[in-house]
C-alpha positions in Angstrom: 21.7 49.3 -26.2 19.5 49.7 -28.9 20.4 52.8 -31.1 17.6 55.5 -31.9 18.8 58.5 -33.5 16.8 61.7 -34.4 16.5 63.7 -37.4 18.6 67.0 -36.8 21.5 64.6 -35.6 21.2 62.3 -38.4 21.3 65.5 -40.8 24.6 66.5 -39.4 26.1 63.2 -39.3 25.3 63.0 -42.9 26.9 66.8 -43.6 29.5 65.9 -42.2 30.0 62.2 -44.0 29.2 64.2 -46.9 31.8 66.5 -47.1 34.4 66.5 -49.9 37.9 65.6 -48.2 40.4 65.8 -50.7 43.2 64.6 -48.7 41.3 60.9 -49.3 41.4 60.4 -52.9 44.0 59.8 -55.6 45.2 60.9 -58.8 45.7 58.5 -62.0 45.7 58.7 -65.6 42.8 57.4 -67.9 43.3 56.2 -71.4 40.6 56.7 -73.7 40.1 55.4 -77.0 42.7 58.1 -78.6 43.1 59.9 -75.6 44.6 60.1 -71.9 43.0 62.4 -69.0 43.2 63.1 -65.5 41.3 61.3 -63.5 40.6 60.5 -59.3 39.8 57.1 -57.5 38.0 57.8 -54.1 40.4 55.9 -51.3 37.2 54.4 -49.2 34.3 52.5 -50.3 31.1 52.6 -48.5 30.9 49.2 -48.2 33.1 46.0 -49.7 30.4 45.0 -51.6 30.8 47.7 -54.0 33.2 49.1 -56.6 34.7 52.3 -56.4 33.7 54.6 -59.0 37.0 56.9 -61.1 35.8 60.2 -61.3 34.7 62.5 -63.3 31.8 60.4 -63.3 30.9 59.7 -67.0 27.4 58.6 -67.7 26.7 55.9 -70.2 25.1 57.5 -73.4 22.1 55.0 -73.4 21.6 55.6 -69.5 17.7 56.2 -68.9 16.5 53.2 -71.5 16.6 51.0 -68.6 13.4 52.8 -67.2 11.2 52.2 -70.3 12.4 48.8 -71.1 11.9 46.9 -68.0 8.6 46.6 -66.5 8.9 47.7 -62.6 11.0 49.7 -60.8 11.7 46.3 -58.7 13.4 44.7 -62.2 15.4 47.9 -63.1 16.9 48.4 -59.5 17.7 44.4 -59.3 19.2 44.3 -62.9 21.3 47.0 -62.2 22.6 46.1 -58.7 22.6 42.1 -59.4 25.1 42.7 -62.4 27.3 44.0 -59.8 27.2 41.1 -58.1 28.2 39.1 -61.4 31.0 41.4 -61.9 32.4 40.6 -58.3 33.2 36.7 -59.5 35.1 37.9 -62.0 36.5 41.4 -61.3 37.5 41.9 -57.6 36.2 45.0 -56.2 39.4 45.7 -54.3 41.3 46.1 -57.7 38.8 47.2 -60.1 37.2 50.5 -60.7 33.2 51.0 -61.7 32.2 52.8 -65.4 29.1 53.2 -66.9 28.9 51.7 -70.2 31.1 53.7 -72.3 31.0 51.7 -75.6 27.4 50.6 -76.6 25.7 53.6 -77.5 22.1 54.7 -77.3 21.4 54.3 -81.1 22.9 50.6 -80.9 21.1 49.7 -77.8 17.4 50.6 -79.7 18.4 49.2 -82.9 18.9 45.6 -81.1 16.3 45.5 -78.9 13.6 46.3 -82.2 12.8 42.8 -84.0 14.4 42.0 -86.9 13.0 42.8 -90.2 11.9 40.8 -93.3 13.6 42.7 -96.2 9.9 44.1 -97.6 9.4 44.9 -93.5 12.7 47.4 -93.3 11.9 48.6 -96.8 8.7 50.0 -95.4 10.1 51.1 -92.3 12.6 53.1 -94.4 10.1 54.7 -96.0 8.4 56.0 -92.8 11.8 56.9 -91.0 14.0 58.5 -93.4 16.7 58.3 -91.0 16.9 54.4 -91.1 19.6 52.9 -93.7 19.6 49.3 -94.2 22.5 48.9 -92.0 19.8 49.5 -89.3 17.9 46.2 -89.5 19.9 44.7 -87.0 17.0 43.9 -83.8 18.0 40.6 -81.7 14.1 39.8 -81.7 12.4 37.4 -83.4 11.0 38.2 -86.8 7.2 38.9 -87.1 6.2 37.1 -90.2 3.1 38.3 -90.6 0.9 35.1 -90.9 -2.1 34.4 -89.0 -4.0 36.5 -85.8 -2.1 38.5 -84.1 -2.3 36.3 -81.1 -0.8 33.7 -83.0 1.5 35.6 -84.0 2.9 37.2 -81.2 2.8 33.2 -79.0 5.0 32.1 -81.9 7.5 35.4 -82.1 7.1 36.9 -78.8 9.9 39.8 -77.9 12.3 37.9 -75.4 15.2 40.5 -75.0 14.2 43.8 -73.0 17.0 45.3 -72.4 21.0 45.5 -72.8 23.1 46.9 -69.9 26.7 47.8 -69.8 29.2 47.5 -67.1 33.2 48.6 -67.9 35.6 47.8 -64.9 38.8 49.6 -64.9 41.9 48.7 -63.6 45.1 50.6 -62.5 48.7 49.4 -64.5 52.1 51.2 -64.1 52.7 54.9 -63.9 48.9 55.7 -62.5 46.8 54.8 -65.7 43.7 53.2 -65.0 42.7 51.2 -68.4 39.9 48.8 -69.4 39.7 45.6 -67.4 37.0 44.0 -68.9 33.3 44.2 -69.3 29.9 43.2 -68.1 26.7 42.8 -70.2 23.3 42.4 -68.9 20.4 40.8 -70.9 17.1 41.3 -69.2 14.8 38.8 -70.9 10.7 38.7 -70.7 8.8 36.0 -68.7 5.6 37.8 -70.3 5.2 38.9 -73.9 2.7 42.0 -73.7 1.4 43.1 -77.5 -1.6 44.3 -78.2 -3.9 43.7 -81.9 -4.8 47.5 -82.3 -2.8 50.3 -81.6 -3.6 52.0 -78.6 -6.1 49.0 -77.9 -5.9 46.7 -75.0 -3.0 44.7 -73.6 -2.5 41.2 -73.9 -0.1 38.8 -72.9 1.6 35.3 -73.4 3.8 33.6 -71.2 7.3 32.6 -72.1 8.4 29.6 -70.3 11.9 29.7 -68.0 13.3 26.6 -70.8 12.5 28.9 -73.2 13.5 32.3 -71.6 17.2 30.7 -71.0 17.5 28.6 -74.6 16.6 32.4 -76.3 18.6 34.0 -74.1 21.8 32.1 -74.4 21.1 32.5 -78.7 20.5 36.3 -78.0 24.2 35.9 -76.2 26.4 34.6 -78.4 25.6 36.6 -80.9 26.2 40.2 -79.2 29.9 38.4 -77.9 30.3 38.8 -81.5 29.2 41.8 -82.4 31.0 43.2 -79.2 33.8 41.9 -80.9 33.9 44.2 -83.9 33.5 47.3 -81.5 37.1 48.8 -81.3 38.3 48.9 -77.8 36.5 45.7 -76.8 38.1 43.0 -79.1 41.0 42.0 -76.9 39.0 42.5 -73.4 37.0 39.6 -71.1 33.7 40.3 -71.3 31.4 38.7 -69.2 27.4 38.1 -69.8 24.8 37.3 -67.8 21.1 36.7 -68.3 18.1 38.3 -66.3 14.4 37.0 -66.7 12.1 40.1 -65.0 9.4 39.6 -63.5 4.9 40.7 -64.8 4.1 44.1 -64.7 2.1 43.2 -61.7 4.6 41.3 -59.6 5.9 43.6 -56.7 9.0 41.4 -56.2 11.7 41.5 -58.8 13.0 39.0 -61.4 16.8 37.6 -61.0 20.0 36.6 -62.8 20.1 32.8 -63.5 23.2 32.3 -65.9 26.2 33.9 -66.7 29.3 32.8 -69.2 32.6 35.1 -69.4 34.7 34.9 -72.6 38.2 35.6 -72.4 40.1 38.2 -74.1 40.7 37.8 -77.8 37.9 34.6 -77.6 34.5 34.7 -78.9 32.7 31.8 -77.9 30.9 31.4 -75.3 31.8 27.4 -73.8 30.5 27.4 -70.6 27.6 28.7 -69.1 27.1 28.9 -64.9 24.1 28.7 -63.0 23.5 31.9 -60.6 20.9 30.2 -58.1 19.4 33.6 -56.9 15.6 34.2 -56.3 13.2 36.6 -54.4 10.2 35.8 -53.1 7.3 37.6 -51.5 5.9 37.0 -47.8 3.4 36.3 -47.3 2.5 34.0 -50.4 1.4 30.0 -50.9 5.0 29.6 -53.1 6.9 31.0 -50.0 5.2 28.6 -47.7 5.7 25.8 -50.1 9.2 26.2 -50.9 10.4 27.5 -47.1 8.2 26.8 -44.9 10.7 26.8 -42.3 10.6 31.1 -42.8 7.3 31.1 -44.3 6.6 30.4 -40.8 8.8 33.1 -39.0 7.6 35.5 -41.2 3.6 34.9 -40.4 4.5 34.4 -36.4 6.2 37.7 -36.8 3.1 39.7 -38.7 0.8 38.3 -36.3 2.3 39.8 -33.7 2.4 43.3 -35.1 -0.8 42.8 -36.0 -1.7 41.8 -32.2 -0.3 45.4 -31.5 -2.5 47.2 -34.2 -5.6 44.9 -34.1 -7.5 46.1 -36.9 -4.2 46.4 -39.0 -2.9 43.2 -41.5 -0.7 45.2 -44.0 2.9 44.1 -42.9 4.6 42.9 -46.5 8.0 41.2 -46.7 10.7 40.7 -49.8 12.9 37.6 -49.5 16.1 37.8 -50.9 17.7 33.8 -51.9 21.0 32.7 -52.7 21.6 29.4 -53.1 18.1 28.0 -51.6 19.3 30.1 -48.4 17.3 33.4 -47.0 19.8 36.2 -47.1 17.8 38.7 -46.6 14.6 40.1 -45.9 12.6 43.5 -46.1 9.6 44.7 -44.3 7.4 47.4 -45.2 4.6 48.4 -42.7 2.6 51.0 -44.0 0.2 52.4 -41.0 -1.8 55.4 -39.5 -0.2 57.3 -36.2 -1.9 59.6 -34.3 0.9 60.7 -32.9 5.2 60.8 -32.8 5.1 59.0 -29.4 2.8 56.3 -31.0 5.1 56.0 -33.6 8.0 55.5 -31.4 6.5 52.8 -29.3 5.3 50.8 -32.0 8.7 51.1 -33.6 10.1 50.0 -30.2 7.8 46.9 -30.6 8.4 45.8 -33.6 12.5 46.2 -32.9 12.0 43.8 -30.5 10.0 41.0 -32.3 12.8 41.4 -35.6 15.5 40.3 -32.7 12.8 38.0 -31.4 11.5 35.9 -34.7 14.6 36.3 -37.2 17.2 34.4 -36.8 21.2 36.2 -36.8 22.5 34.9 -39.9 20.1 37.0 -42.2 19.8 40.6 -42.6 16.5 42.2 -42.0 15.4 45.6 -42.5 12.1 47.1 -41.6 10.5 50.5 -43.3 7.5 51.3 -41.3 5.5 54.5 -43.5 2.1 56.5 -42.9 0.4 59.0 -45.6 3.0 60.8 -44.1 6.2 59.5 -45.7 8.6 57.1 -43.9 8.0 57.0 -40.0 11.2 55.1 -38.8 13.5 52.5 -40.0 14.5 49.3 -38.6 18.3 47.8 -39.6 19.6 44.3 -38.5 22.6 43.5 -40.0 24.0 40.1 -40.4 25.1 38.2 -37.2 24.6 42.0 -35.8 23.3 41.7 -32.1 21.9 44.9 -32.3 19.9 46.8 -34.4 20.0 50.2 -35.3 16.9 52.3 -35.3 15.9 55.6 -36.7 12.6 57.8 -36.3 11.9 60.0 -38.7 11.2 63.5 -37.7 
């Protein structure tokens, strides 16, 4: 029997989930760089796809960057959560605890993302930011020579790295103290060069090339391994990095990891890079039905349908989650007008049953239907799950 559960229920299910119980957690010992402190690990995990997190939660001191260097909230959300899943192939979540970034610092972070500088360049930026010191000029970006139009320039030097991310993953040795495991960088890297010839003038663009994204990116790599490196606490550590190409400004699906390379501890070059064959696409689009026809096809039998039901209605969107050339996963968003809760139930009734009807049970599929009103009811098909669950918003 289908599941549909009601807003004051779900509210006290969720209380009640919510509530601390401190008979399910347990006490270690963290070092830190010159110092020990107590410290808790949760006992369950919400799911085993994710790490548990030691608490007090510490926050990464270049945490919010990630909002202004990537270009939608689809890239910041799948750059974040994807380097997770580069983490699990080297750090198993059953023995390893999550931390924010605790060694790359905000000030870093900026200073390598900026371009680097000619000497003449940094001297004038000196001059305008009293603050800098030549120590500073130290940006993983391509030098700006200065020579010809600005488009020329900026085709020939476009910026390729966007953003740096840091995962540490702790683990738990004798006597209860939880210590550095290793780590997990993130390079987000640009598909699409924006610049513009006047300040505050209009926005251009130039597209980088996936040859070129990857050769940059895997330059860009080696040399913050070796700056890592010289960072006390992370010389004698693995440290594993992995490169993310995002997506336009315009694109409402997100960009992915395609390579990662871990260096052992002690070691600083990077030997061996693999291939993360990870992809989303939208549905429905002309690449989708090119490349998987197959669910290009399930997806528009499924949208005619629902749009048989609302005849005047054709805004049912999907996201298509790949790994390894296989749909994993898929989400729906149906953004429409009720007239009424009972309207909204059947219609979510409906479209339940064509998501058992068209999908088939290997993928996961969840549905978000939405008005002007916020979220009307939500539609979650697990795996190999035979049957959904559904909630109606209240």
């Amino acid at each position: 029997m289908r599941k549909i559960i009601y807003g004051t229920l779900v509210a006290v299910l969720l209380l009640a989930g919510c509530a601390p119980n401190f008979q399910k957690q347990e006490e270690v010992v963290q070092n830190q760089k010159d110092s020990e402190e107590k410290a808790i690990i949760p006992k369950y995990k919400i799911s085993e796809e994710y790490y548990r997190t030691i608490l007090p939660f510490k926050a990464s001191e270049s945490r919010g960057l990630v909002v202004n260097n990537l270009n939608t909230r689809y890239d910041i959300s799948e750059f974040e959560t994807g380097l997770m899943r580069v983490a699990q192939t080297q750090f198993d979540p059953d023995k390893y605890l999550f931390q924010e970034g605790q060694y790359l610092k905000r000030e870093t972070v900026s200073l390598w993302l900026n371009r680097k500088f000619t000497d003449e360049q940094f001297a004038q930026k000196m001059k305008e930011n009293k603050k800098l010191k030549e120590s500073d000029n130290i940006g993983l970006n391509p030098i700006d020579a200065g020579v010809g139009t600005v488009k020329e320039r900026n085709e020939k030097s476009p910026i390729y790295l966007a953003h740096i991310l840091e995962h540490n993953y702790l683990i738990k040795g004798e006597n209860d103290k939880v210590s550095l495991g290793g780590v997990v960088i993130g390079l987000a890297l640009n598909s699409v060069h924006y610049y513009q010839e006047v300040q505050y003038g209009a926005t251009y663009e130039t597209d980088i090339s996936h040859e070129v994204v990857e050769q940059k990116g895997k330059e860009i790599a080696q040399e913050v391994i070796n700056r890592l490196r010289t960072i006390d606490g992370l010389k004698d550590v693995p440290i594993t990095i992995a490169l993310f190409e995002q997506k336009s400004r315009t694109s409402v699906v997100p960009g992915n990891f395609f390579s990662y390379a871990t260096v052992n501890s002690g070691n600083s070059e990077i030997n061996d890079w693999k291939k993360i064959n990870e992809k989303y696409m939208l549905f429905p689009s002309g690449e989708a039905t090119e490349q998987h026809r197959d669910d290009a096809t399930a997806f528009s039998n499924f949208k005619q349908d629902v749009e048989k039901y609302f005849p005047n209605f054709n805004g049912v969107v999907g996201k298509a989650f790949y790994a390894g050339g296989n749909l994993q996963s898929l989400s729906i968003d149906i953004p429409i007008q009720f007239y009424g809760k009972t309207e909204a139930i059947g219609f979510t009734q409906f479209v339940t049953g064509k998501v058992m009807e068209h999908f088939p049970d290997y993928i996961a599929v969840e549905v978000n239907v939405s008005s002007v009103n916020g979220p009307e009811a939500l539609i979650v098909k697990k795996a190999e799950q035979k049957e959904p669950f559904v909630h109606i918003y209240q």
